[in-house]
Residue, then its C-alpha position, 0 to 999 in steps of 0.5 A: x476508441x473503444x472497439x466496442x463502441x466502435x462494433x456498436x454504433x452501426x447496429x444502434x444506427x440501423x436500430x433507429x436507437x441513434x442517427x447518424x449525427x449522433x454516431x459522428x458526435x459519438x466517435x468525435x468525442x471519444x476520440x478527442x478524449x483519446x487524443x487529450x488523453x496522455x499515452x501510458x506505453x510511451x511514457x513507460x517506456x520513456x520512464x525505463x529509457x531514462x533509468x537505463x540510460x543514466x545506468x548506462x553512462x554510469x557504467x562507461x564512467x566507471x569502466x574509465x575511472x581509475x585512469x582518468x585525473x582528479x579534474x577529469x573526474x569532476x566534470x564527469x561526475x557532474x555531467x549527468x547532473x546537467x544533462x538532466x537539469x537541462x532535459x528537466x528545465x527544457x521539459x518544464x518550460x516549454x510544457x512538454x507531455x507526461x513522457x517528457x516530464x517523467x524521464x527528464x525527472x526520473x533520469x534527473x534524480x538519478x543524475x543526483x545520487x551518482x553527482x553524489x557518489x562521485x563527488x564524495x569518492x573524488x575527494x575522499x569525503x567520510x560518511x556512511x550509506x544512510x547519510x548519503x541516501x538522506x542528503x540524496x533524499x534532501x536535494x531531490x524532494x523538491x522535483x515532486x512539486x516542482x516537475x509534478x512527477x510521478x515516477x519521482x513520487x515513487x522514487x523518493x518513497x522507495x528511497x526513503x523506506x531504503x534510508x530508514x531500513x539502513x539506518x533502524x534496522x543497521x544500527x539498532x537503536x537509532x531512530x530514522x526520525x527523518x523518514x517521518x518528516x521526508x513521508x509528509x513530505x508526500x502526503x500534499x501532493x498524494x492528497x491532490x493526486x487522489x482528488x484530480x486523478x482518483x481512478x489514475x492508474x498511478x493513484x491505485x499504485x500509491x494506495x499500496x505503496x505508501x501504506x506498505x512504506x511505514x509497515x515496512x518501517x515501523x520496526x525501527x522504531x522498537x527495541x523489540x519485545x511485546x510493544x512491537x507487536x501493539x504498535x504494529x497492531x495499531x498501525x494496522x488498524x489506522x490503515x483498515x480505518x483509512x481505507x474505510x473513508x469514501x475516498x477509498x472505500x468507493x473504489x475497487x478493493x484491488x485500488x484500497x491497499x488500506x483495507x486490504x493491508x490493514x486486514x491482513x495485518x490486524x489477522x497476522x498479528x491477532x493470530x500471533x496474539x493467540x499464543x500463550x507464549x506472548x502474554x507470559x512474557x508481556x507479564x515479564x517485560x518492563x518498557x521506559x516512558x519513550x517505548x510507551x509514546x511511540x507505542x501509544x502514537x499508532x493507536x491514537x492515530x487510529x482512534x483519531x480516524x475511527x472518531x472523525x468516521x463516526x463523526x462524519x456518518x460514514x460508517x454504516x453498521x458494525x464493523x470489528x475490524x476497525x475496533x480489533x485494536x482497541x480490544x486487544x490494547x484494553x486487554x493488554x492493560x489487564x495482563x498483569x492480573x493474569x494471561x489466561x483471560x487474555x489468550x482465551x478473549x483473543x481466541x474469541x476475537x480472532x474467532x469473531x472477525x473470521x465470522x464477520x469476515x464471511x459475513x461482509x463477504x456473503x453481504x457483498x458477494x464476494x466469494x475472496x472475502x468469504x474464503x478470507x473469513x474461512x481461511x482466518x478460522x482455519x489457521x486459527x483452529x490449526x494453531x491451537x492444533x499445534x499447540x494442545x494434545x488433542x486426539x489426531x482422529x478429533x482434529x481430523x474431523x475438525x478439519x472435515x467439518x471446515x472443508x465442509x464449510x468452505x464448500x457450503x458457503x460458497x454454495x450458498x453464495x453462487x446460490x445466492x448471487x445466480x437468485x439476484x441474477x434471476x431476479x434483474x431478468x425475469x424474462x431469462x427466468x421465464x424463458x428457461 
């Protein structure tokens, strides 16, 4: 129970504001809530055991290996796999609490990749990393709907982003096209788990990493060049308009990694955008039809989200994040007639979302979103710094001038914020 509340309920007694049955009923109900509720230390704890564990019998196995024989070998090779089977069935089938289900799972998954690995050193069978992780990845998977396992949603997702990673960016050219098909494989039971446990700690947890997967990925998608930069801009802006769907939007800005991840990304690669050197080349750069499609897919994505938010009413007013990379793939369609109107357009762009970035601070009160809109102008003016020949004694008076303004605006924010509070309590007001 709250030691708040708990403070609380006798002085609300003596007040008269509750009676004592209403108190009882109070405690009664917190405290059948905490009871329901499943401990969060201990299945931690018991999550980290399990890991340990299987590292742990991995170690004593191996420290033995080169004198034990073939036979000998196998049986070990397979022992933690049905050590974990059992623990697993025994968890399902008797309906055991969250720490039971998240260890037996996560030692399980385990217990897969080192049968694995074992078995293919044993009998010498051929095959390189990525392979390896994929079959793992294959036998695993269905444990997340079968144990509705937590902690082997995070794993598999770990897992995957390893596979694609060591298959793209090892082997250039070669496309992890099983990574698209193993990440829907998640999104059912993500989707379930945003609706059942919206405020779970768990659910504010994958909001960050199952954007962060395909940022992390997407690269081994490209050959290079300047599409890259289009596509990432494009997967950006599909997470920025993602995290402006209720479901996300309404919680904390620390819950929505779509928001924040897709800000940032849109900013970072803009900002790079600004850059002479980028539209020169785009000019230069020919693509085959297959580079284009794939370019093309995180745009559409992103279009097709941003429509349905139209559609469906749930934007409210004018936002440039979520139309940033709409502009820019219009203006990437007009480079070949020149670059000089698409570095000066991108300038202005950048320039634009570091205003409205204050803007949706000063509107919200939110001194982080503000000095996000400021630093957004920062970089961009000492970019420009770097690379023109203006006067040292010019540039030092443009860096007073946005130090100046970092401090007045979130004065005028702290000003602002302190006229709201004074407002909601006149009797403070009157009182001073």
């Amino acid at each position: 129970m709250n030691p708040k509340l708990e403070r609380a309920l006798p002085e609300l007694i003596e007040a008269q504001v509750i009676t004592s049955d209403t108190a009882q009923k109070i405690t009664a109900y917190y405290l059948a809530k905490e009871e329901a509720k499943p401990n969060r230390l201990f299945t931690i704890f018991g999550v980290l055991g399990a890991l340990l564990s299987g590292l742990g019998i991995i170690l004593i196995i191996a420290h033995n290996w080169d004198g034990m024989p073939r036979n000998l070998k196998t049986v070990f090779a397979f022992f933690p796999l049905i050590i974990g089977q059992i623990a697993s069935t025994y968890s399902f089938l008797k309906k055991k609490g969250t720490a039971w289900i998240e260890s037996s799972a996560t030692f399980l998954v385990l217990a897969v990749g080192a049968t694995i690995s074992l078995t293919s050193q044993i009998y010498n069978i051929p095959g390189d990393f990525s392979e390896f992780l994929l079959i793992w990845i294959a036998m695993t998977a269905p444990l997340i709907y079968l144990l509705r396992s937590n902690s082997t949603v995070m794993v598999h997702l770990m897992l995957i982003t390893w596979y694609a990673c060591d298959l793209g960016y090892t082997y250039r050219g070669a496309m992890p096209w099983w990574y698209l098909l193993l990440f829907a494989w998640l999104i059912p039971y993500y989707i379930r788990l945003q609706k059942q446990e919206t405020k779970s700690n768990i659910a504010g947890i994958l909001n960050w990493l199952l954007p962060l997967s395909p940022i992390i990925v997407l690269g081994t998608f490209t050959t290079g060049g300047n599409l890259s930069f289009l596509m990432y801009l494009g997967l950006f802006g599909l997470l920025y308009n993602l995290g402006e769907l209720p479901l996300f939007k309404n919680q904390k800005l620390r819950r929505n990694g779509y928001t924040v991840l897709g800000s940032l990304g849109t900013s970072f690669m803009l900002m790079l955008l600004t850059f002479e050197w980028f539209w020169i080349d785009a000019i230069q750069d020919s693509y085959t039809s297959v580079e284009v499609i794939i370019t093309s897919v995180p745009f559409l994505m992103a279009l097709i989200v941003l429509v349905y938010l139209h559609l469906k009413k749930h934007t409210k007013g004018f936002n440039l994040f979520q139309y940033a990379f709409i502009i820019v793939g219009a203006l990437y369609s007009t480079h070949y007639f020149g670059y000089v109107h698409s570095v000066v357009l991108t300038n202005i762009l950048v320039a634009t979302l570091g205003l409205f970035a204050i803007r949706i601070g000063i509107h919200k009160s939110s001194y982080t979103i503000l000095n996000y809109g400021l630093l957004i102008i920062t970089v961009l003016i000492a970019c420009r710094f770097f690379d023109s020949n203006l006067d040292f004694i010019f540039r030092g008076i443009v860096f007073i001038l946005v130090g100046l303004g970092f401090f007045f605006t979130n004065y005028l924010l702290l000003k602002k914020q302190r006229g709201t509070a004074l407002q909601d309590n006149p009797k403070t007001e009157d009182h001073a």
